[in-house]
DOLUMRO-580399 format. One record per atom (N, C-alpha, C, O): residue in one letter; x, y, z. Coordinates in steps of 0.1 Angstrom, whole numbers, plus 5000, padded with zeros to 4 digits. Example, Ala and Ser with C-alpha at 12.3 -4.5 7.8 and 13.67 -1.06 7.14 Angstrom:
A513249435078
A512349555078
A513249675078
A514249675085
S512849785071
S513749895071
S512950005079
S513450115080
//
This chain:
X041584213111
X041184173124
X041484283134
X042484353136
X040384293140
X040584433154
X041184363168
X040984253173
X041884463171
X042984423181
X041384423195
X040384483197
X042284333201
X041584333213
X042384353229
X043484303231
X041784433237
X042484473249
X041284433264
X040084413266
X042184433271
X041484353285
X041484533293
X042284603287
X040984583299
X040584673309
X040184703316
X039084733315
X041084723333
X040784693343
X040684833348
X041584903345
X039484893355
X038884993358
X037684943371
X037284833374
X037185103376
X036885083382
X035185143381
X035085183370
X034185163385
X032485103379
X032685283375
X032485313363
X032885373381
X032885503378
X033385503369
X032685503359
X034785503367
X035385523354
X035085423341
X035485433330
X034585343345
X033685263330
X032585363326
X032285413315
X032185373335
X030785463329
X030685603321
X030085643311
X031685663330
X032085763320
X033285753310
X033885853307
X033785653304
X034585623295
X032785583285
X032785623273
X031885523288
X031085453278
X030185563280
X029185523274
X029885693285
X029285783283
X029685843273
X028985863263
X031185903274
X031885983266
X032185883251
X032485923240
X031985793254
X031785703237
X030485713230
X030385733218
X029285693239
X028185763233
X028085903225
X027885933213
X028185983237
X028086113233
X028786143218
X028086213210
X030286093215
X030786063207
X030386093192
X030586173184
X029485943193
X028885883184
X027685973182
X027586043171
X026885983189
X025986103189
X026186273186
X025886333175
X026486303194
X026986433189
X028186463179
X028086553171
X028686423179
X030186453171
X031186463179
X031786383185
X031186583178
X032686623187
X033086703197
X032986823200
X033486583203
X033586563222
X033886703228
X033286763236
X035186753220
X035586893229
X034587013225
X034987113231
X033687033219
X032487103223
X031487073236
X031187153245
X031086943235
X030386913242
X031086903258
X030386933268
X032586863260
X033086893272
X033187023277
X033487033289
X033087133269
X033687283275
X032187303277
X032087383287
X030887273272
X029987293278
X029687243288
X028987313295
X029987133292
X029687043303
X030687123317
X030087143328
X031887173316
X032587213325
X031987373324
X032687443332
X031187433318
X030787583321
X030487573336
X029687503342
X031487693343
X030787723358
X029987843357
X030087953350
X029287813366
X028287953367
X028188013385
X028487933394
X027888103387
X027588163397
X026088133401
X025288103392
X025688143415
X024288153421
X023288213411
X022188163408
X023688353406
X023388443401
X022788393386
X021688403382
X023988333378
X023288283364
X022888153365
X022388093355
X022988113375
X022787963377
X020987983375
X020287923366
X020488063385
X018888073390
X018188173376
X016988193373
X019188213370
X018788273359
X018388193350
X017388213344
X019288073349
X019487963338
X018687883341
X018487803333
X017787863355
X016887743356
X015587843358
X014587783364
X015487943355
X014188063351
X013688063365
X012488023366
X014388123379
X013588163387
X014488293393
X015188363386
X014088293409
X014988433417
X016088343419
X015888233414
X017488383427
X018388353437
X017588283449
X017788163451
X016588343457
X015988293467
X015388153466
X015388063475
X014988153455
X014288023450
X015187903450
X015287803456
X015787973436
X017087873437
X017787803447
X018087683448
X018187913455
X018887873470
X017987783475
X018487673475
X016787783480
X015887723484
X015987573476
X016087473484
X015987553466
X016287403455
X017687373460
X017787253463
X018387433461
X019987393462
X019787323477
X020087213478
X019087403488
X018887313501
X018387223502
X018587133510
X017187213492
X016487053491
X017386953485
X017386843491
X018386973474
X019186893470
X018586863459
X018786743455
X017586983449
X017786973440
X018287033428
X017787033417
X019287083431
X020487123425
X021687093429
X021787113442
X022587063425
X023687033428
X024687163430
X024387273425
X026187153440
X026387283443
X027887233441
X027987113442
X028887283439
X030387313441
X030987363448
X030587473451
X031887343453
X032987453463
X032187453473
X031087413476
X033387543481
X032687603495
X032987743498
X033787813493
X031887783510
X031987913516
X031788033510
X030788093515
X032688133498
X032088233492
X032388153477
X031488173469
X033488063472
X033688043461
X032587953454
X032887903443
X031087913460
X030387823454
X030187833439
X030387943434
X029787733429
X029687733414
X028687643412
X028687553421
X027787633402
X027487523394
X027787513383
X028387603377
X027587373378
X027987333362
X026587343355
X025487303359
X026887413343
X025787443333
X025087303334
X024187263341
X026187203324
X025487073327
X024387013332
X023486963326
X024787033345
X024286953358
X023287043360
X022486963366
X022587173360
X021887263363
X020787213349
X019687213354
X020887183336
X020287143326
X019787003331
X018586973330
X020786933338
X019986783338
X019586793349
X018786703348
X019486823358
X018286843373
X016986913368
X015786893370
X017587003359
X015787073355
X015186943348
X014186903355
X015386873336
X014986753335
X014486663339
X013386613336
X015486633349
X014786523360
X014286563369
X014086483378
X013786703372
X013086763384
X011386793377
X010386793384
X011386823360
X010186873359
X008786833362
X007886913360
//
């Protein structure tokens, strides 16, 4: 008999607790797929990685479709997140 547990959380952290059980199941194994998910990139390889200029890119980042990190000179994106906007933007 499998033990059963009650778990009180909150809608964010369900989601990515039942994401990270997917992925799981799907890919294999999680700490690959986390260190890719946390890759930061600069402006520079970011606009590289979504195949245009910096200008361009910048320009997407102001419409809000890219997502951006930090502030002031330290900005970053997540590989990730720069993969799934190209997706959901094509």
């Amino acid at each position: 008999m499998e033990k059963q547990f009650i778990y009180i959380t909150d809608e964010k952290t369900l989601e990515r607790k039942i994401e990270s059980s997917i992925r799981k199941v799907l890919i294999g194994d999680d700490q690959r797929n986390s260190d890719f998910e946390n890759d930061k990139l600069s402006i520079a390889k970011a606009a590289k990685l979504a195949g245009m200029s910096v200008p361009t890119f910048n320009k997407r980042v102001e419409n809000g479709i890219f997502r951006k990190h930090g502030t002031g000179r330290k900005i970053f994106f997540l590989k990730s997140e720069i993969i799934e906007d190209l997706k959901n933007n094509a």
